[in-house]
C-alpha beads as a LAMMPS data file, in Angstrom:
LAMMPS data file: protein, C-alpha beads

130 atoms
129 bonds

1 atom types
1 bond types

-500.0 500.0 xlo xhi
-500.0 500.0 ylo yhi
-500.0 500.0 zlo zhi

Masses

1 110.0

Atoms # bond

1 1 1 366.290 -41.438 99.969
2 1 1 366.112 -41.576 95.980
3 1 1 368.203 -45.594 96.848
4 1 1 365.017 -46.720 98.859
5 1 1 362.623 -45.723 96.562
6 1 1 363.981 -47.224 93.675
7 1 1 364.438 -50.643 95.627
8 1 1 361.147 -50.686 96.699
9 1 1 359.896 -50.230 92.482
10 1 1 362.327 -52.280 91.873
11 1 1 360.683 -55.261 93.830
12 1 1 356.765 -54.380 93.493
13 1 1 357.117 -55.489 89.350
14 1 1 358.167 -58.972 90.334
15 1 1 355.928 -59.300 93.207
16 1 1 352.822 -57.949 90.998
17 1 1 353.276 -60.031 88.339
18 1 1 353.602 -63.698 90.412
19 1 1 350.551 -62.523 92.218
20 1 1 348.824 -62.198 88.630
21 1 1 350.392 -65.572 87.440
22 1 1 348.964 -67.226 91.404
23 1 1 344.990 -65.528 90.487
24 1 1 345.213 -66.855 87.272
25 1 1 346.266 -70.338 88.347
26 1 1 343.736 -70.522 90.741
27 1 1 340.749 -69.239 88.532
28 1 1 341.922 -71.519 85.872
29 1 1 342.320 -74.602 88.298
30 1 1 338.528 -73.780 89.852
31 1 1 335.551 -75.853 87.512
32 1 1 332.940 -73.169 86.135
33 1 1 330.131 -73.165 88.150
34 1 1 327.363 -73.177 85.605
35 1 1 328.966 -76.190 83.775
36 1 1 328.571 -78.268 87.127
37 1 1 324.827 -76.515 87.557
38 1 1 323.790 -78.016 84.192
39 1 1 325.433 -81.353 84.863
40 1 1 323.323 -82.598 87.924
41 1 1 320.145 -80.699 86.120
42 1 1 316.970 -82.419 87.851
43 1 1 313.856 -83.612 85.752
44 1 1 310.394 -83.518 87.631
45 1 1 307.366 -85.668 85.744
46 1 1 303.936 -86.933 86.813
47 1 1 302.372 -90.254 85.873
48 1 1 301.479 -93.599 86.303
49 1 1 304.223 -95.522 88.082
50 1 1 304.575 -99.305 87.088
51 1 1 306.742 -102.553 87.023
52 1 1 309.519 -102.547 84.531
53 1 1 311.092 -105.963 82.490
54 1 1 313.998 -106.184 84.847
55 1 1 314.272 -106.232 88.566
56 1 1 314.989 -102.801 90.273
57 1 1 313.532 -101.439 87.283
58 1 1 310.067 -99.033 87.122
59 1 1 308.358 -97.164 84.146
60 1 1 306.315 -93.646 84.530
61 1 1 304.271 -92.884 81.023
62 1 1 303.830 -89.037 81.850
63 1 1 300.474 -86.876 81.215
64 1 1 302.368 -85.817 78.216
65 1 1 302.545 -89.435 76.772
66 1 1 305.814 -89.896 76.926
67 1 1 307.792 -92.870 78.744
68 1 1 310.496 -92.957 81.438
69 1 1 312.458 -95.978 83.240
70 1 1 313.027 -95.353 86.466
71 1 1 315.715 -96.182 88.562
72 1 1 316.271 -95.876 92.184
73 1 1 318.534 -96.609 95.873
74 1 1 317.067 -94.025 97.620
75 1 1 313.694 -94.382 97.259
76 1 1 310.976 -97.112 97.330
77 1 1 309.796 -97.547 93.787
78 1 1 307.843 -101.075 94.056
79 1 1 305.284 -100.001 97.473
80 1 1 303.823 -96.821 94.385
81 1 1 303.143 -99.503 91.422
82 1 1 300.156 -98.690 90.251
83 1 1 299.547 -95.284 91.921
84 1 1 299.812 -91.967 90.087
85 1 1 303.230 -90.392 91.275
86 1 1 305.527 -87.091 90.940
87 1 1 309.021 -88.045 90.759
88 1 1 311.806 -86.103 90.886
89 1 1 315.177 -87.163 89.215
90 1 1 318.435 -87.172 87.437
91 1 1 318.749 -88.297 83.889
92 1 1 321.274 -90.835 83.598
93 1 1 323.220 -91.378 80.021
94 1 1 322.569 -94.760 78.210
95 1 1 325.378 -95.670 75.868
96 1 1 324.822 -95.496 72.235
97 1 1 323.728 -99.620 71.289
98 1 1 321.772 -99.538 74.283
99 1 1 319.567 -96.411 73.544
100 1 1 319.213 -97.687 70.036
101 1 1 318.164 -100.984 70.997
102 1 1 315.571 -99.411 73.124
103 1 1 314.366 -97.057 71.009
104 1 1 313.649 -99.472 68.313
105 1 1 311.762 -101.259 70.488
106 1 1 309.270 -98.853 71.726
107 1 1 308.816 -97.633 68.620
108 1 1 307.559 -101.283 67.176
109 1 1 305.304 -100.945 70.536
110 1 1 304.081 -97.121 70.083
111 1 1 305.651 -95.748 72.320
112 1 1 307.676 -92.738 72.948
113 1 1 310.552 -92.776 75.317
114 1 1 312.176 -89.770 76.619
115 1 1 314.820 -91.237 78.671
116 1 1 316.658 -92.859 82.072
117 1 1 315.700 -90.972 85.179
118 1 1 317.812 -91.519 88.791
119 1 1 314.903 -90.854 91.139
120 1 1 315.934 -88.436 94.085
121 1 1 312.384 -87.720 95.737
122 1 1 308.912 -89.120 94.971
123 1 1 305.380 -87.544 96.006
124 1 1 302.215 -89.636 95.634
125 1 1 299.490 -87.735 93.918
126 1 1 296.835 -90.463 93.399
127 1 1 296.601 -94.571 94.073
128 1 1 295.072 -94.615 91.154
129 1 1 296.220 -94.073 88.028
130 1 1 292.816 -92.798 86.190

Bonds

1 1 1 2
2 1 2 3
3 1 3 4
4 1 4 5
5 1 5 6
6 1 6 7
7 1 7 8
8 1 8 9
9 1 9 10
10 1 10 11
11 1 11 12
12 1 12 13
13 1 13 14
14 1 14 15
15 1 15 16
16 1 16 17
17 1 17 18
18 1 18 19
19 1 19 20
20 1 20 21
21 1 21 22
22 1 22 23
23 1 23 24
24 1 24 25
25 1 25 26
26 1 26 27
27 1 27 28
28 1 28 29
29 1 29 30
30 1 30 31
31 1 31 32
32 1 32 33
33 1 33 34
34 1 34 35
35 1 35 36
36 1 36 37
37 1 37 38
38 1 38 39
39 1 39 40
40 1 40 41
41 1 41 42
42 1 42 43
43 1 43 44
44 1 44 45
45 1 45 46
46 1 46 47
47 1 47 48
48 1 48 49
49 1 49 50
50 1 50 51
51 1 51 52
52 1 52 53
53 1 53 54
54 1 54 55
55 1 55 56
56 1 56 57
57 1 57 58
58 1 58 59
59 1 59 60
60 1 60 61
61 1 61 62
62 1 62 63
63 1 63 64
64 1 64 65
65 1 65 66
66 1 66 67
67 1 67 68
68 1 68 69
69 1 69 70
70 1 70 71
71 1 71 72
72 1 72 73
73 1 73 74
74 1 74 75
75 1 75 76
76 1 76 77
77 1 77 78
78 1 78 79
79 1 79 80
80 1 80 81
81 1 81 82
82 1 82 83
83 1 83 84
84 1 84 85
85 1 85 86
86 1 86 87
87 1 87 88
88 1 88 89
89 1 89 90
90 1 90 91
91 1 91 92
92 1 92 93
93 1 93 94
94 1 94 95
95 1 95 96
96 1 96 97
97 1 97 98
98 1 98 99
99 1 99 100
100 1 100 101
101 1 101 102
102 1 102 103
103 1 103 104
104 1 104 105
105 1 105 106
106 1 106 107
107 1 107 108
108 1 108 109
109 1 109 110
110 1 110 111
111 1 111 112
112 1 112 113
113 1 113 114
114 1 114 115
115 1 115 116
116 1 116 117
117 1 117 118
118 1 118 119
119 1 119 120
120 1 120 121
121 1 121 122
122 1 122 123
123 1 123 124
124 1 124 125
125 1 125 126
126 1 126 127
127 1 127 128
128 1 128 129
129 1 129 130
């Protein structure tokens, strides 16, 4: 009797500790989930919707002044031109000549950009912009 127990101790240290070593694997190989929740973070503004420099390309100045470029696949940009719009969208990353060339430029103009939007949903609030 004494023989079995010991066998059976004998085998539940090994056993315990590659179970440990397969959780910890795991959790480690798993992304954090508030890392990816931050990542596709969504941006909602309301403004005047019109015609950017470059085709495919929109601006929004918001009722907070500042100025957005739009950019969308999803949804129809051009048929709102001109109408007072809520977008909602995910900001997309510029690299770092481009978003100094920009912002240069908008300052000699006055104006204050906030940044690249990916625009997921749109909701027309006016088809005017007064």
């Amino acid at each position: 009797m004494f023989h079995k127990s010991l066998k059976l101790r004998i085998w539940s240290v090994p056993i315990m500790v590659t179970s440990l070593c397969l959780y910890a694997l795991q959790a480690r190989a798993e992304p954090p989930k508030q890392a990816a929740k931050t990542a596709h973070q969504e941006v909602t503004t309301t403004g005047c919707l019109q015609k950017g420099d470059e085709a495919g390309e929109f601006h929004l100045k918001d009722d907070n002044g500042k100025s957005w470029e739009l950019r969308s696949t999803s949804v129809k940009l051009a048929s709102h031109v001109g109408h007072k719009v809520e977008v909602v969208g995910s900001p997309v990353k510029e690299s770092e000549s481009e978003e100094k060339k920009e912002t240069s430029e908008k300052k000699e103009a006055g104006e204050q950009e906030y940044g690249q939007l990916k625009v997921t949903k749109l909701k027309m609030v006016s088809e005017t912009c007064k």
